[in-house]
C-alpha positions as semicolon CSV with decimal commas, in nm:
position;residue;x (nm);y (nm);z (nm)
1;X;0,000;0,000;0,000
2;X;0,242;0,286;-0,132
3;X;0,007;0,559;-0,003
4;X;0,030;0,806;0,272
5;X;-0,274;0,853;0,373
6;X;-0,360;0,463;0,365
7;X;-0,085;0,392;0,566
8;X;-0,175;0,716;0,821
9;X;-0,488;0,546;0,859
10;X;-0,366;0,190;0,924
11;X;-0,138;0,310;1,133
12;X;-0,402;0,478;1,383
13;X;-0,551;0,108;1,406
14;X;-0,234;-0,035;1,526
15;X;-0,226;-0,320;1,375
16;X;0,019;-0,351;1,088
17;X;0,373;-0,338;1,166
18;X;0,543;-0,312;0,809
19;X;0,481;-0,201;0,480
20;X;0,615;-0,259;0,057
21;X;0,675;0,014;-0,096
22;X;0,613;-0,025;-0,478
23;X;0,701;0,245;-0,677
24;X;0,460;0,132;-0,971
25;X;0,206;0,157;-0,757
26;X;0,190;0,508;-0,577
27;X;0,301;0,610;-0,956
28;X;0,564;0,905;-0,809
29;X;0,893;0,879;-0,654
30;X;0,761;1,116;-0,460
31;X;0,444;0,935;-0,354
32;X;0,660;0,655;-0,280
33;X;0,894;0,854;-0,037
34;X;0,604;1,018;0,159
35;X;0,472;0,646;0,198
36;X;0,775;0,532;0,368
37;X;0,788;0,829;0,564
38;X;0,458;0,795;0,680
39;X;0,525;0,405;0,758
40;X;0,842;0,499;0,905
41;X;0,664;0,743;1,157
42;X;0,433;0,496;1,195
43;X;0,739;0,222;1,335
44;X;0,653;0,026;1,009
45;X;0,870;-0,158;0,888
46;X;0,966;-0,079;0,507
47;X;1,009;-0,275;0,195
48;X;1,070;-0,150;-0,075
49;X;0,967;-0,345;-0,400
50;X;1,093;-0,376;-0,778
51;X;0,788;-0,432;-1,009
52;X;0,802;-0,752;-1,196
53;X;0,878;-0,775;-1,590
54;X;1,102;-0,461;-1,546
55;X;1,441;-0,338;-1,706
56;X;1,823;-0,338;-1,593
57;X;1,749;0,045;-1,460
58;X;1,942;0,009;-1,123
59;X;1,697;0,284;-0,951
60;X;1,538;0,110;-0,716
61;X;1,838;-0,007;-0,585
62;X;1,940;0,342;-0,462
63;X;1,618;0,441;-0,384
64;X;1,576;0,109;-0,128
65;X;1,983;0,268;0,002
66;X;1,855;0,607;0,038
67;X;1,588;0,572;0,203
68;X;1,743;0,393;0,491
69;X;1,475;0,048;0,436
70;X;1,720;-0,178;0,451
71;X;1,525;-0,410;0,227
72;X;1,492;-0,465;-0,124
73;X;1,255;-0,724;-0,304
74;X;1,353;-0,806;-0,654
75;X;1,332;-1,133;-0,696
76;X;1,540;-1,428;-0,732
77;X;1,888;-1,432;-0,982
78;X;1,719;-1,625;-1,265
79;X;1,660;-1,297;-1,508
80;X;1,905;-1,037;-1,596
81;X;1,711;-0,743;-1,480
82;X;1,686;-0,849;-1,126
83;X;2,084;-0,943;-1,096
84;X;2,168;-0,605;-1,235
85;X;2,005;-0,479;-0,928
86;X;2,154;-0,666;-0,676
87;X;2,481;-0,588;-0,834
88;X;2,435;-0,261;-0,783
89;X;2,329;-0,356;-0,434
90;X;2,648;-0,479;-0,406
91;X;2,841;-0,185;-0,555
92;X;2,669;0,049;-0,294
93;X;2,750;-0,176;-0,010
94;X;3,094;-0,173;-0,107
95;X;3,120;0,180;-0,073
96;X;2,872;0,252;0,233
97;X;2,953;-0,109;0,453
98;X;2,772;-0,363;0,548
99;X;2,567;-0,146;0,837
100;X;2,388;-0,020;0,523
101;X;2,159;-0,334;0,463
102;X;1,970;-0,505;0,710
103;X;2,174;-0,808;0,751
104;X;2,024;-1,085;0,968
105;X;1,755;-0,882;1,113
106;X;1,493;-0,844;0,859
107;X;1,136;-0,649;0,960
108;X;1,231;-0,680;1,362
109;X;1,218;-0,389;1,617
110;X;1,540;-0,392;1,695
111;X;1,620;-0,336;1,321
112;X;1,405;-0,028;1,230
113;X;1,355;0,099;1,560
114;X;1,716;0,231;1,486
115;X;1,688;0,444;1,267
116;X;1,508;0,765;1,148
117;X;1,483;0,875;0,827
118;X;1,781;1,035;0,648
119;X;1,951;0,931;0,963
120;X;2,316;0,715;0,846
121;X;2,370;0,414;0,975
């Protein structure tokens, strides 16, 4: 549910604890990003989400990095667009670390909770 208000409004019944992010689907970057901020003020945890059937464009990749999720779903390695973004997954952790990806901890509380947004890791 890449919406703001949707996720403002799930958030006030308390019982969600993470969201995915799809790009595709809010239709902006910039709908995207106030999702995830809204989920992220929410204590959501954050996916964010490649649509299937897409290019090589790494975007998502960095988007997923700069937001601070920590997770990225793409998909397995059997097509060529989806490696070419977790190469560049790859590429960016060599530069920023490890710390940069959630590691072990996927979608727990002791992940996300921290963390704000913009914050580095």
């Amino acid at each position: 549910m890449t919406n703001q208000t949707l996720v403002e409004n799930v958030a006030v019944k308390g019982d969600r604890n993470a969201v995915l992010i799809k790009v595709n689907q809010a239709g902006t970057i910039t709908e995207s990003i106030d999702a995830f901020i809204a989920a992220e003020k929410a204590g959501f945890g954050s996916v964010v989400s490649a649509r299937s059937g897409e290019t090589e464009d790494v975007t998502i990749s960095h988007l997923a990095t700069g937001l601070g999720g920590g997770q990225l779903k793409v998909g397995s390695f059997t097509r060529s667009e989806r490696m070419a973004k977790w190469n560049e997954c790859l590429r960016i952790q060599d530069v920023l670390g490890k710390s940069a990806f959630v590691g072990g901890a996927p979608l727990t509380k002791t992940w996300w909770g921290k963390k704000t947004y913009g914050e580095t890791l």
